[in-house]
GUGUNU-98497 format. One line per field, with one value per residue (C-alpha): residue in one letter; y, x, z. Coordinates in pm, whole numbers, plus 50000, padded with zeros to 5 digits. Each point is the difference from the previous one (the first is absolute). Last residue first. Layout:
# GUGUNU-98497
rest = (a, ...)
c2 = (Y, ...)
c1 = (X, ...)
c3 = (Z, ...)
//
This chain:
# GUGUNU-98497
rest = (x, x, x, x, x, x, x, x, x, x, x, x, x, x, x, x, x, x, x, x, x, x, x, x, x, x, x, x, x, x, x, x, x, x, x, x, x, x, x, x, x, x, x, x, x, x, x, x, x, x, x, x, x, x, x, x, x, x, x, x, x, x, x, x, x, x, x, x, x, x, x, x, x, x, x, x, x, x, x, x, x, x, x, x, x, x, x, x, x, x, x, x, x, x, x, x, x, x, x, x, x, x, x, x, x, x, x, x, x, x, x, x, x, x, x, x, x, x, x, x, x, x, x, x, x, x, x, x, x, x, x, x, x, x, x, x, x, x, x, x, x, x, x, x, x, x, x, x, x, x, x, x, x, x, x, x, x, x, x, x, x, x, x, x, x, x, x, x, x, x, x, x, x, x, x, x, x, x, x, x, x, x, x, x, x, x, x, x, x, x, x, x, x, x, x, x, x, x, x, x, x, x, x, x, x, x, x, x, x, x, x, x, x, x, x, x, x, x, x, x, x, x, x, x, x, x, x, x, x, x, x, x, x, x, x, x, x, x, x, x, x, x, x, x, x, x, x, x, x, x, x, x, x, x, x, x, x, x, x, x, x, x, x, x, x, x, x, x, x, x, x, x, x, x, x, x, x, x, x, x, x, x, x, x, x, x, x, x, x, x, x, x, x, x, x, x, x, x, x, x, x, x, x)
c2 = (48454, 49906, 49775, 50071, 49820, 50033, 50171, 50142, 50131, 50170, 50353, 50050, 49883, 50175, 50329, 49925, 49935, 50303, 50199, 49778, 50163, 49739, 50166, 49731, 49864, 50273, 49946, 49825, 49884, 49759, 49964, 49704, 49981, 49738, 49899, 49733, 49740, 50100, 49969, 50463, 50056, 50248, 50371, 50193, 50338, 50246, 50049, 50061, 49864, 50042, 49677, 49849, 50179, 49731, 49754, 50130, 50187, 49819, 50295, 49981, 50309, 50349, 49854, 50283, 49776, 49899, 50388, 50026, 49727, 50080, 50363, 49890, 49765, 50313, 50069, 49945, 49823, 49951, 49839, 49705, 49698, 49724, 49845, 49574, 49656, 49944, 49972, 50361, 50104, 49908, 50136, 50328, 50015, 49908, 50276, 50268, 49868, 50048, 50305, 50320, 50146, 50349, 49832, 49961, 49624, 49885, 50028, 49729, 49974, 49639, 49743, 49791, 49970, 49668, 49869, 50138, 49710, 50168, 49797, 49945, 50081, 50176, 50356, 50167, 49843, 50185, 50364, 50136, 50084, 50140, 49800, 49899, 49741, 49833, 49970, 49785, 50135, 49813, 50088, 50176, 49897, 50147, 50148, 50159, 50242, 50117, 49726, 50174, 49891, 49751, 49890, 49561, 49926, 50350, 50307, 50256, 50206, 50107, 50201, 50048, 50261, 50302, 50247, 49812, 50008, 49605, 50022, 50302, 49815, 49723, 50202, 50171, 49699, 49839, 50272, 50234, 50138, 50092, 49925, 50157, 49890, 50214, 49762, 50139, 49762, 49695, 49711, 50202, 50088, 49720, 49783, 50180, 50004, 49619, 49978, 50166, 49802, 49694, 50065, 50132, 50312, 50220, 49862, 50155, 50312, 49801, 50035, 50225, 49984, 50286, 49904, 50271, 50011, 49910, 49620, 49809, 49866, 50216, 50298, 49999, 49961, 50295, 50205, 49868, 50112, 50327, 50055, 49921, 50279, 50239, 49941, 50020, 50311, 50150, 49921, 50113, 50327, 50065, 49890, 50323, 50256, 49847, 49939, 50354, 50138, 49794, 49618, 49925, 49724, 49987, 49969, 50030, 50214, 49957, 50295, 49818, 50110, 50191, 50077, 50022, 49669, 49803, 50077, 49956, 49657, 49850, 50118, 49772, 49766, 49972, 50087, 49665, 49783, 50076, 49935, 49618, 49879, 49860, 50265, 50011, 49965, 50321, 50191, 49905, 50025, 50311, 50226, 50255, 49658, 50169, 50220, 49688, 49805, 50246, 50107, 49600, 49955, 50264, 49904, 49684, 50196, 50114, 50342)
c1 = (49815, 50073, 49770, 50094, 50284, 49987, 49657, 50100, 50348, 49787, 49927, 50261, 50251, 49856, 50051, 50342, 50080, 49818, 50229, 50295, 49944, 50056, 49748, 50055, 49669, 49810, 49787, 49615, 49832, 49674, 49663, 49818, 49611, 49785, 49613, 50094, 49916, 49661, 49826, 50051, 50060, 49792, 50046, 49722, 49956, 49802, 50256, 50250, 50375, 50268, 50204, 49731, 50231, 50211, 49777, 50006, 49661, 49654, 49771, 49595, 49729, 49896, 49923, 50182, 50251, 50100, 50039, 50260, 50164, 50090, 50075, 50225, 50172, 50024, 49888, 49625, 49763, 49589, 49742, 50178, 49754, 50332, 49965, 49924, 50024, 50268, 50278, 49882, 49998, 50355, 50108, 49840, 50168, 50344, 49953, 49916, 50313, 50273, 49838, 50105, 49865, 49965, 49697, 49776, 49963, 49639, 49757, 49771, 49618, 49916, 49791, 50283, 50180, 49876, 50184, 50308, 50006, 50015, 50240, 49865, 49718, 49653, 49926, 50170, 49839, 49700, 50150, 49981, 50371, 50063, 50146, 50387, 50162, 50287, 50319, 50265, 50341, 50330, 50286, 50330, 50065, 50336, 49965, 50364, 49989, 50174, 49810, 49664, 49788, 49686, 49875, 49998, 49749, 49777, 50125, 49967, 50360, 50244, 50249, 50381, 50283, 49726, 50124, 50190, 49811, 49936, 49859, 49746, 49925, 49907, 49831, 49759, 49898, 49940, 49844, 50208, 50041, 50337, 50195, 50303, 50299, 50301, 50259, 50165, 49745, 50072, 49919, 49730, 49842, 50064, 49821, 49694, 50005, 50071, 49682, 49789, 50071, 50029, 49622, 49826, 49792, 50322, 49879, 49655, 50059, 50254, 50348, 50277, 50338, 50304, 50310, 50249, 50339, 50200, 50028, 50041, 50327, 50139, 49798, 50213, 50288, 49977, 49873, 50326, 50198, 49801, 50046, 50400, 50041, 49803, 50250, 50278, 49895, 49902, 50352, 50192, 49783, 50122, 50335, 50027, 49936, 50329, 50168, 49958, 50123, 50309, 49977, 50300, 50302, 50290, 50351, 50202, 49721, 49692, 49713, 49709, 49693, 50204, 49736, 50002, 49737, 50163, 50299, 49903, 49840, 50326, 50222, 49790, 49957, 50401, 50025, 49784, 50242, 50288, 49860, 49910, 49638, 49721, 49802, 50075, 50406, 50059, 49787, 50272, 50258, 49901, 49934, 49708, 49782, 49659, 50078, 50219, 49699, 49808, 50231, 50046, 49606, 49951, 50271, 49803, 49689, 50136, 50134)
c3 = (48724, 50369, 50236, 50361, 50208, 50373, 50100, 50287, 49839, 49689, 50138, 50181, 49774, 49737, 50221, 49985, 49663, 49884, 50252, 49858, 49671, 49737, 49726, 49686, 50024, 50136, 50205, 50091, 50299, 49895, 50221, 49873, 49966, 50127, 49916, 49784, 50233, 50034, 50373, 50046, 50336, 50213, 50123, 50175, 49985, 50218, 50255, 49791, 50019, 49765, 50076, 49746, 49720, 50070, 49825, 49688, 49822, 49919, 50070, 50081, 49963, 50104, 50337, 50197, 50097, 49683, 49847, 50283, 49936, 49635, 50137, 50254, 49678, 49788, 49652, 50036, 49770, 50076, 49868, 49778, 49899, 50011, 49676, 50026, 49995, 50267, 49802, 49884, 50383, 50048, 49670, 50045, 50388, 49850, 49737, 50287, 50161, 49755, 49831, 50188, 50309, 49762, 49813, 50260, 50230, 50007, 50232, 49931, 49993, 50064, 49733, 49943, 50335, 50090, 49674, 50213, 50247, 50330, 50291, 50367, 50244, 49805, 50205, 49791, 49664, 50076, 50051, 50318, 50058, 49668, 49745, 49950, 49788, 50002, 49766, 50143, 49988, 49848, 50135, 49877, 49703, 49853, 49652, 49803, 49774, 49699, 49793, 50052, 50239, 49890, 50365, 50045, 50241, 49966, 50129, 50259, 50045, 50250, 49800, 50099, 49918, 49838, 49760, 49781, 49720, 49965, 50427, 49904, 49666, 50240, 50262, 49765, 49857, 50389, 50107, 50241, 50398, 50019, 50310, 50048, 50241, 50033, 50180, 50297, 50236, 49807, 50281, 50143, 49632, 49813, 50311, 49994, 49618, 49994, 50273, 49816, 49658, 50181, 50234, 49690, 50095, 49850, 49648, 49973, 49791, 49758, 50047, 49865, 50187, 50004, 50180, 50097, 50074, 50397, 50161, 49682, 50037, 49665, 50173, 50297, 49815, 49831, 50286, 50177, 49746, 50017, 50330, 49988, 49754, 50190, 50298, 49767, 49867, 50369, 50136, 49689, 50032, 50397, 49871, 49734, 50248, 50248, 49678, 49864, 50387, 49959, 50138, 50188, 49988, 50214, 50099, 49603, 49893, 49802, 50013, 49887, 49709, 49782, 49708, 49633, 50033, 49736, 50130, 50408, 49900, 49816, 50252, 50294, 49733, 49958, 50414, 50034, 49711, 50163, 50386, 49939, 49979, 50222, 50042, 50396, 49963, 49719, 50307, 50215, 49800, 49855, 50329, 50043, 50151, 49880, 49736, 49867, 50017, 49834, 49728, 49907, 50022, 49739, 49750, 49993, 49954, 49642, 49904)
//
């Protein structure tokens, strides 16, 4: 039994005369009582009384169309699921991102805009470091990564790196701290003899080896008092004066009364936010959200 042979036993159910119903599929009548004969052998069932003035369902047809209906209706759904999900419009798509990377205006806005424009769409946010998210990404278990990394990031071959932006690093002190109350930039040889808090081992490694190589440019080794392993935390230890923190500028969006936020003068002081995938992982969701995230920049550095 195929569907075919269900839409001819409909339509005739519905019309109850072969021409007619022979007319609306688009066929001749030999070939619809052929299926028509076809479906009641294979089912060992007479679903139409035939004679020479009219056509009727017999009480198995009349049971057997209600199920016809609901097959071909189910069939139609899942066609349309099918397509649906070719498009993009219906699936899931799984991202890992750093802690921070909702604070950044294109990332927030591309999820903002994922989510109203995709509303069927699963969408799961994993929060990852950048190691984690790349085996994460080669495993298959994540669609997308939004990672911290350095000009040019060392992915494996599988994957492809889109640059995002690049972020200025600044750095923030508590609100009476001496160098808050100086206007402008903060060269980081100034920062030699602070306490930092630093960044703990389970925020990865991209940043806290930006931050050493900042400061050893600089002349020296950051005196660490304090590490944390969230960025509330990081601020948090700040404002209660238990030393300074160089992190990315978005994190400034997470404002404390106690902390102030100033620019770092050295070039250098800048660290590139990277979206990873699959190289040869065409989804059109991943396409999609890509879009987003890339069209206001226009064409972004690939590796």
């Amino acid at each position: 039994m195929e569907l075919r042979h269900l839409r001819y036993f409909v339509t005739l159910a519905d019309e109850l005369h072969f021409g007619r119903a022979a007319r609306r599929l688009g066929i001749s009548q030999p070939p619809l009582s052929q299926q028509i004969k076809a479906l009641e052998d294979g089912l060992g069932a007479r679903l139409f009384e035939r004679t020479n003035r009219r056509v009727a369902l017999t009480q198995a047809g009349r049971m057997f169309l209600d199920e016809a209906r609901a097959t071909l209706a189910q069939a139609d759904r899942a066609a349309q699921v099918a397509r649906r999900a070719q498009r993009g419009e219906l699936g899931e798509l799984r991202i890992g991102m750093f802690p921070s990377a909702p604070l950044i205006p294109v990332v927030g806005r591309s999820i903002l805009a994922f989510r109203r424009g995709y509303p069927d769409v699963q969408l799961t946010l994993s929060e990852f470091e950048s190691r984690q998210q790349m085996q994460a990404l080669a495993e298959g278990r994540e669609h997308i990564a939004i990672v911290r990394g350095p000009a040019s990031p060392n992915v494996p071959a599988e994957l492809s790196a889109s640059e995002l932006l690049r972020e200025r690093l600044v750095v923030v002190m508590p609100a009476d701290h001496a160098l808050a109350r100086r206007p402008g930039k903060v060269a980081m040889a100034a920062l030699a003899d602070e306490p930092f808090v630093f960044y703990g081992s389970r925020m990865g490694t991209t940043l806290p080896a930006q931050v050493l190589a900042l400061c050893r440019s600089a002349g020296f080794e950051p005196r660490i008092s304090q590490v944390a392993n969230a960025n509330a935390t990081i601020l948090g230890l700040v404002a209660v004066g238990l030393g300074i923190a160089i992190v990315p500028e978005a994190m400034s969006l997470l404002r404390h009364t106690a902390v102030v936020t100033r620019g770092i003068g050295e070039a250098e002081a800048i660290t590139s936010v990277w979206m990873l995938r699959q190289r040869t992982d065409t989804s059109p969701l991943i396409e999609a959200f890509i879009t987003l995230a890339t069209g206001d920049k226009g064409q972004t550095r690939r590796r």
